[in-house]
C-alpha positions, 0 to 999 in steps of 0.5 A, spaced: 638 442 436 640 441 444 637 447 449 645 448 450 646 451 444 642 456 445 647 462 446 650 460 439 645 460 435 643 466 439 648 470 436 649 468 429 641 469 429 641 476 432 647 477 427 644 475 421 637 477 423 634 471 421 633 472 413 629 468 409 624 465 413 618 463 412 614 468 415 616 474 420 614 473 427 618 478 432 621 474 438 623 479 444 628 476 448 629 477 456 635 482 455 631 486 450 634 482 443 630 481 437 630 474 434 625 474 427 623 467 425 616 463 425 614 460 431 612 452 431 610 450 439 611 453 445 612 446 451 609 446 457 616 448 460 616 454 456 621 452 451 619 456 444 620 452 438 623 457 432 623 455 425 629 459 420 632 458 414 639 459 418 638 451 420 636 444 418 632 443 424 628 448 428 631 453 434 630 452 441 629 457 446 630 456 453 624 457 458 625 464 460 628 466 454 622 469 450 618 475 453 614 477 448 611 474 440 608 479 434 605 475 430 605 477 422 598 477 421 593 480 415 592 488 416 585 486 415 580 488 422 577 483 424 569 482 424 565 486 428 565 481 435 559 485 438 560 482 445 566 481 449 567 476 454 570 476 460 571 469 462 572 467 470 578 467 470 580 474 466 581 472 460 578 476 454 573 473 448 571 477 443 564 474 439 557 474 438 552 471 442 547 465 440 544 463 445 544 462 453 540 458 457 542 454 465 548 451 463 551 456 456 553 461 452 554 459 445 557 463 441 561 465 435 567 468 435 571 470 427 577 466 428 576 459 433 568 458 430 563 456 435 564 455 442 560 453 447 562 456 454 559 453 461 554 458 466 559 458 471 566 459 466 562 467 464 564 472 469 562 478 464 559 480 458 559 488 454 555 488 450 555 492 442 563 494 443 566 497 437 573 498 436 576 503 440 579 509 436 587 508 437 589 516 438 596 515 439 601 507 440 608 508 441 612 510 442 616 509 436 622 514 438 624 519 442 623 525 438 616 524 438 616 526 446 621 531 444 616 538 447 621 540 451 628 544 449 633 541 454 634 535 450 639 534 455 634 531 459 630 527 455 627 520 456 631 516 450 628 512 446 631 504 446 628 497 444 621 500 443 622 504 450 623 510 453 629 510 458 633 514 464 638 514 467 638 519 472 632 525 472 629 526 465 623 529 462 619 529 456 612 531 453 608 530 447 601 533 444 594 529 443 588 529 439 585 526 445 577 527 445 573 528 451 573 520 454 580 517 453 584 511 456 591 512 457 595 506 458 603 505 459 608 500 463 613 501 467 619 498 469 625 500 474 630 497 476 631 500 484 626 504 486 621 507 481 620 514 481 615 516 476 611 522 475 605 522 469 602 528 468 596 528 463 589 532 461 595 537 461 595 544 457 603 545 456 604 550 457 612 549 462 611 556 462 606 557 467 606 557 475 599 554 476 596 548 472 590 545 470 592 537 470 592 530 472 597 527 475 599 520 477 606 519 481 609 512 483 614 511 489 617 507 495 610 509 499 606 507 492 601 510 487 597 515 487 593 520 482 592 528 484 589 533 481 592 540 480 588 546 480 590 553 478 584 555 482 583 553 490 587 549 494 593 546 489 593 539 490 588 533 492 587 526 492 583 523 486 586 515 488 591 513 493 592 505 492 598 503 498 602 498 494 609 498 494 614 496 489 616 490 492 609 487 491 610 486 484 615 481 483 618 483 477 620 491 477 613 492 473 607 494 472 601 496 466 598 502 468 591 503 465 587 510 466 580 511 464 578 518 464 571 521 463 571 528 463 564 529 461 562 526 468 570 528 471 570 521 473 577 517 473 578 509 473 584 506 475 586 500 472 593 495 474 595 489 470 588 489 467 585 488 474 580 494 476 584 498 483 580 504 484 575 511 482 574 517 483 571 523 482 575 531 480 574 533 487 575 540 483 568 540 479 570 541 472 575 536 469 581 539 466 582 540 458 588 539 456 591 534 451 598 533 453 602 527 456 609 529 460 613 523 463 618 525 469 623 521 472 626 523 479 630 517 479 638 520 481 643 517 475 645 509 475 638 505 477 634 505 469 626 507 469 623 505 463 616 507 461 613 502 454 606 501 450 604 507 451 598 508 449 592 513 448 585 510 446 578 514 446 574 511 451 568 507 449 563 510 455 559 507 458 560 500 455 568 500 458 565 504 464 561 500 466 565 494 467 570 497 471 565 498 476 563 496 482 558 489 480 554 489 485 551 483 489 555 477 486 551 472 489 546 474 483 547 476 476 547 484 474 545 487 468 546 494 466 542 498 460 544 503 455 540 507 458 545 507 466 538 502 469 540 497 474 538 490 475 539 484 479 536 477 480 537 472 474 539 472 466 535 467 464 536 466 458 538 470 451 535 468 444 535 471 437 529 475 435 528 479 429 532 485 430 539 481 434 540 478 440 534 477 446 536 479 454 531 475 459 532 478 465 528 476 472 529 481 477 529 481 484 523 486 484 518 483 478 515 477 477 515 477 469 521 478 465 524 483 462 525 483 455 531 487 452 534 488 445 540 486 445 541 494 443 539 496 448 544 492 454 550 495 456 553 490 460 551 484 464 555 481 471 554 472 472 553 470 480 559 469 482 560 462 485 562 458 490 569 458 492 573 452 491 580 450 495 583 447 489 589 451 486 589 456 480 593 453 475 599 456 473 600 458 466 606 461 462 603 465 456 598 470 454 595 469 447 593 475 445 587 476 440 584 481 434 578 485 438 581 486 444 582 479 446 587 475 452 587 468 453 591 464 458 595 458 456 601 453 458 602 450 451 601 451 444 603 449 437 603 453 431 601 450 424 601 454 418 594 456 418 592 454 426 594 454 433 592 449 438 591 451 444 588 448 451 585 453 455 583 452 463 575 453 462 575 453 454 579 446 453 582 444 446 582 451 441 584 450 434 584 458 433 586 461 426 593 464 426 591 469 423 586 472 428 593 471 434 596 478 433 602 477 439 603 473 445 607 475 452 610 471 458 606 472 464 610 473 471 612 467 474 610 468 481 603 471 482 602 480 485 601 480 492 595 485 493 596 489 500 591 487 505 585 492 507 
């Protein structure tokens, strides 16, 4: 079937709803559509092979058409990883470590086997990770954020979203233990005018609060505490990005919040952006989430993949801090020590995995258990002029990971996949639970 009768088999497989395929992967089209089918290939060009039982042969959607994939995969969890490896370029591996020497990393990983990874494609890793408890993932309609009677202006709820068309505000109520995440995207169609409150009580009623709040406009993002006590409103992080920095009209957010410590960490598109500490002292108590759009009526804000986690502190932590000297390797302990100088190696001993570590102040080793390293920064190396390669897709993985690719074919039990620093992966299928359409055209980061 040609690429140009796209829009014909488009309609009929929205129709029908694609019954009788052999397996349910979800595809999210660029319009918001929703195709079911299973999906064979995705080409270099982009263009996504689908298999359903409404043709003979397979359906080809042009590049550009599929913004997101949901795999149908086994309930099951995956095995516990251990580490997670963050590779030069970002992407995101969960394993368990064999061995490391000069040259590589071998590791272990549940759904691709063992790999071997050159020294110098490791930019991290965070050791003893566990799962991170999910408190809330949505939303799933827009009676769940329905805290506030004047339903009349409310955010609706739409293809996995929560929209407004004109100034709307809604809430909802978490479980949320002392260190949470909280993660959401947003998207406008105009200028964005968002304001996300958190850490908040409630209570509408009240003239003066405790919270947190972040608010993204024309002039940028920034994230303020207000305090019923002392002065009202103050800066925690301020970031001057203007939304004509991101290309699509879109942007994840990401907040790590430590009130044990009243810490905050920023996070945009995966990529660390700032911390801060409660300039008022104490961190606020509250549990509750209010989402307020300020946008007038016509331009559409949509907020999705909102998301509230319990914040694995201080493996999560330490990652999103300052490394250090990136001329050298870094290693963190459990216990908050800090190191630099040069993992020489990692060995099994009889109780996990071994850490050797030269420091810049001792002229014998260190000796760390595994159990007791939290997370460990490599040298960065020297820059190189070459372009970074342009990949239109990001595989996501169980156990957190990410993994960037231009191509891939999908078989009935594996996925075929070249990555730029992994090369040839053969990984379960499985053991793939989604995959997204990265922007085309790379942010453009504000100049300091």
């Amino acid at each position: 079937m040609r690429i140009s009768k796209f829009r014909t088999w488009l309609g009929l497989l929205i129709a029908c709803g694609a019954p009788g395929v052999l397996r349910a992967d979800s595809l999210l089209l660029t319009d918001h559509a929703r195709l079911t089918g299973t999906v064979r290939s995705i080409n270099e060009a982009g263009v996504v092979e689908l298999a359903t039982a409404l043709s003979p042969e397979p359906v080809l959607l042009k590049a550009g058409a599929v913004e997101k994939v949901e795999f149908s995969t086994p309930a099951s969890p995956p095995a516990a990883a251990g580490t997670l490896i963050e590779l030069a370029n970002g992407d995101l591996l969960p394993a368990t470590i064999e061995s490391l020497d000069d040259k590589n990393l071998n590791v272990l990983t549940a759904d691709a086997g063992g790999l071997r990874i050159s020294r110098a494609a490791l930019k991290s890793l965070q050791v003893g990770v566990r799962a991170q408890k999910v408190v809330y993932r949505g939303p799933k309609n827009s009676g769940e954020w329905g805290v506030y009677a004047d339903h009349s202006k409310i955010w609706q709820f739409a293809n996995d979203a929560l929209t407004a068309n004109g100034p709307a505000q809604s809430a909802r109520d978490f479980a949320a233990p002392p260190q949470f995440v909280l993660k959401f995207t947003l998207k406008w169609q105009s200028n964005p005018m968002f304001k996300i409150y958190f850490a908040d009580p409630l209570t509408p009623e009240a003239e003066l609060v405790d919270r947190y709040f972040l608010q993204y406009g024309s002039a940028g993002l920034e994230i303020k505490r207000e305090s019923s006590k002392g002065k009202r409103y103050q800066t925690v992080i301020q970031l001057p990005r203007s939304p004509d920095q991101f290309p699509a009209n879109e942007i994840a957010v990401e907040i790590r919040v430590d009130r044990k410590t009243s810490r905050l960490h920023l996070l945009l598109n995966g990529e660390p952006e700032g911390a801060g500490v409660d300039p008022a002292g104490d961190a606020p108590q509250g549990n509750g989430v209010v989402i307020t759009s300020s946008a007038p009526a016509g331009p559409v804000q949509e907020i999705r993949g909102i998301e509230v986690l319990e914040l694995d502190n201080p493996g999560t932590r330490h990652r999103s801090e300052e490394r250090g000297d990136a001329k050298t390797d870094s290693l963190i302990s459990r216990d908050e020590d800090r190191w630099g100088g040069r993992l020489i190696g990692i060995q099994k001993g009889q109780e996990g995995a071994v850490f050797s570590f030269k420091s810049d102040f001792q002229e014998d080793p260190l000796e760390l258990p595994e159990a007791d390293v939290s997370t460990v920064f490599f040298a960065k190396p020297a820059q190189t002029d070459a372009p970074a390669p342009v990949h239109q897709f990001a595989l996501r993985l169980r156990g957190e990971g990410s993994l960037r690719v231009s191509s891939c074919a999908f078989s009935a039990d594996d996925v075929t996949a070249v990555h730029p620093l992994l090369g040839q992966l053969k990984i379960r299928r499985a053991g793939v639970t989604g995959l997204e359409r990265l922007n085309s055209k790379p942010e453009v980061k504000s100049k300091e």
